[in-house]
Structures are given as C-alpha cells and as structure tokens.
TORKOL-4160 file (C-alpha; in steps of 0.2 Angstrom, whole numbers, padded with zeros to 4 digits, m for minus):
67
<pt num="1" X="m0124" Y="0054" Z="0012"/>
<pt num="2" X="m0123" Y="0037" Z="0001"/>
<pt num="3" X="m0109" Y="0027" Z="m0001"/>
<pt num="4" X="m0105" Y="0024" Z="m0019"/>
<pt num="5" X="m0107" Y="0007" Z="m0024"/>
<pt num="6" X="m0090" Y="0000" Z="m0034"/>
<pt num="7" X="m0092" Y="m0013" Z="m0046"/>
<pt num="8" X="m0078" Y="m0024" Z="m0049"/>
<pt num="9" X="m0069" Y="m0023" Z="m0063"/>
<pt num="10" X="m0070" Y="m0035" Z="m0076"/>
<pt num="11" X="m0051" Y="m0033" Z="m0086"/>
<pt num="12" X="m0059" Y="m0042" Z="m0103"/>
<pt num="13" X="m0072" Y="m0028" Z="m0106"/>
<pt num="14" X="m0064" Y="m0013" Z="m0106"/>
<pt num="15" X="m0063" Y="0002" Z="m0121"/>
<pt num="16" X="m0047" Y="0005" Z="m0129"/>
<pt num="17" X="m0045" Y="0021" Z="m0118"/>
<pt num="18" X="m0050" Y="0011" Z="m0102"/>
<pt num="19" X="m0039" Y="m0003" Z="m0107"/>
<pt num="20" X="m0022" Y="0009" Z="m0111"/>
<pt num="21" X="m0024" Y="0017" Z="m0093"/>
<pt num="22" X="m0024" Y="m0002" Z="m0086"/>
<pt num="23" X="m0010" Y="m0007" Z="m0097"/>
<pt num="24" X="m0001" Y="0005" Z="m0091"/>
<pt num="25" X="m0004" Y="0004" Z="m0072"/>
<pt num="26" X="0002" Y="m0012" Z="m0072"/>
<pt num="27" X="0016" Y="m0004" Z="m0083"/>
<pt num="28" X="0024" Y="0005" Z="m0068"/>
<pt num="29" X="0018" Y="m0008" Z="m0053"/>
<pt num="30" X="0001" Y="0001" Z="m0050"/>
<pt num="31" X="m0009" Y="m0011" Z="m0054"/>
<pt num="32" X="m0010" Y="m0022" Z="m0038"/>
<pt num="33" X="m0015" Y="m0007" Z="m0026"/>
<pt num="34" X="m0029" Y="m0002" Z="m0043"/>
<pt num="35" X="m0037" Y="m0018" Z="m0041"/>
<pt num="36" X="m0038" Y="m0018" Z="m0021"/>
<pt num="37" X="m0044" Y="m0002" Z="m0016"/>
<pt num="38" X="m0048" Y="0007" Z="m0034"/>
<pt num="39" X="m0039" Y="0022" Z="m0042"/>
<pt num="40" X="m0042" Y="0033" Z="m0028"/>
<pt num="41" X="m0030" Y="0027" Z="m0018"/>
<pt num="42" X="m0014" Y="0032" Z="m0032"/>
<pt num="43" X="m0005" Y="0048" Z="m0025"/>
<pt num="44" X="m0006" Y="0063" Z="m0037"/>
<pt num="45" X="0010" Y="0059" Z="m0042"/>
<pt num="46" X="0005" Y="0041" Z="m0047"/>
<pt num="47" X="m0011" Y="0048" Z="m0055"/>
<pt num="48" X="0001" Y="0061" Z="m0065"/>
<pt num="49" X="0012" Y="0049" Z="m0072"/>
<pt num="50" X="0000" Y="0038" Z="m0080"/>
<pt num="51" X="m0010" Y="0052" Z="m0087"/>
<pt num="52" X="0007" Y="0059" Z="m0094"/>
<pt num="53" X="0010" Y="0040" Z="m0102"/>
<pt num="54" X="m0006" Y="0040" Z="m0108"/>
<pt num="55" X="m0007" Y="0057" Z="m0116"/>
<pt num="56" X="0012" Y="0051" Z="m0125"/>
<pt num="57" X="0005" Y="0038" Z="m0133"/>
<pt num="58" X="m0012" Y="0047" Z="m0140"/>
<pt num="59" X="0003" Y="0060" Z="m0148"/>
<pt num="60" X="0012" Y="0043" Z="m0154"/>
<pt num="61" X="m0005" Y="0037" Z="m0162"/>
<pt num="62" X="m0009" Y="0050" Z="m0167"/>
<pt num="63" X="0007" Y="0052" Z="m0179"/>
<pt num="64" X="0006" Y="0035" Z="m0186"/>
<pt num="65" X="m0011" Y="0036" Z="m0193"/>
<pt num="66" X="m0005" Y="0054" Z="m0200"/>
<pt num="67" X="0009" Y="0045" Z="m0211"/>
C-alpha cells in the first residue's frame, strides 16, 4: 500500500475551523508534537479534549450571534 504523502502545513492559510483547532493545540501544549509528527500522534484523550474545546466554543458563538 502507498504511503500518504503529508504536506506541511502552512499556519497563515488556514479556515476558521482549521485555525480554531490550531489555536487551541497550542492552547493546552499540543502544538509542538502537532507540527512534528502530525495529529496522529495526540492520544484519544488529547484528541478528545480539543474536540470538547472546540465544540464549547461553536456553543459560545453560536449564542453571541443569537443576541
């Protein structure tokens, strides 16, 4: 089977979605071991707490726009 080819990731041109998960890697520390060896190597637990942050702040967003 063929290796996937990883293209390195250029910080400055990212979607807001994209950018919030970054943000927030580099948040809690992540950030580092992201840019080394790619998301694949964050634990479940590690994944699980940026998807937590990141579903928080849609909720958040979402109620600012509402008032």
């Amino acid at each position: 089977m063929a290796k996937k080819k990883e293209n390195p990731i250029d910080l400055n041109n990212l979607k807001p979605e994209e950018e919030m998960k970054y943000e927030i890697a580099k948040e809690l520390g992540y950030l580092d071991k992201v840019m080394a060896t790619g998301w694949k190597s964050l634990t479940a637990k590690e994944s699980g707490r940026i998807g937590g942050i990141i579903t928080k702040r849609k909720k958040e967003m979402k109620i600012e726009k509402e008032d």
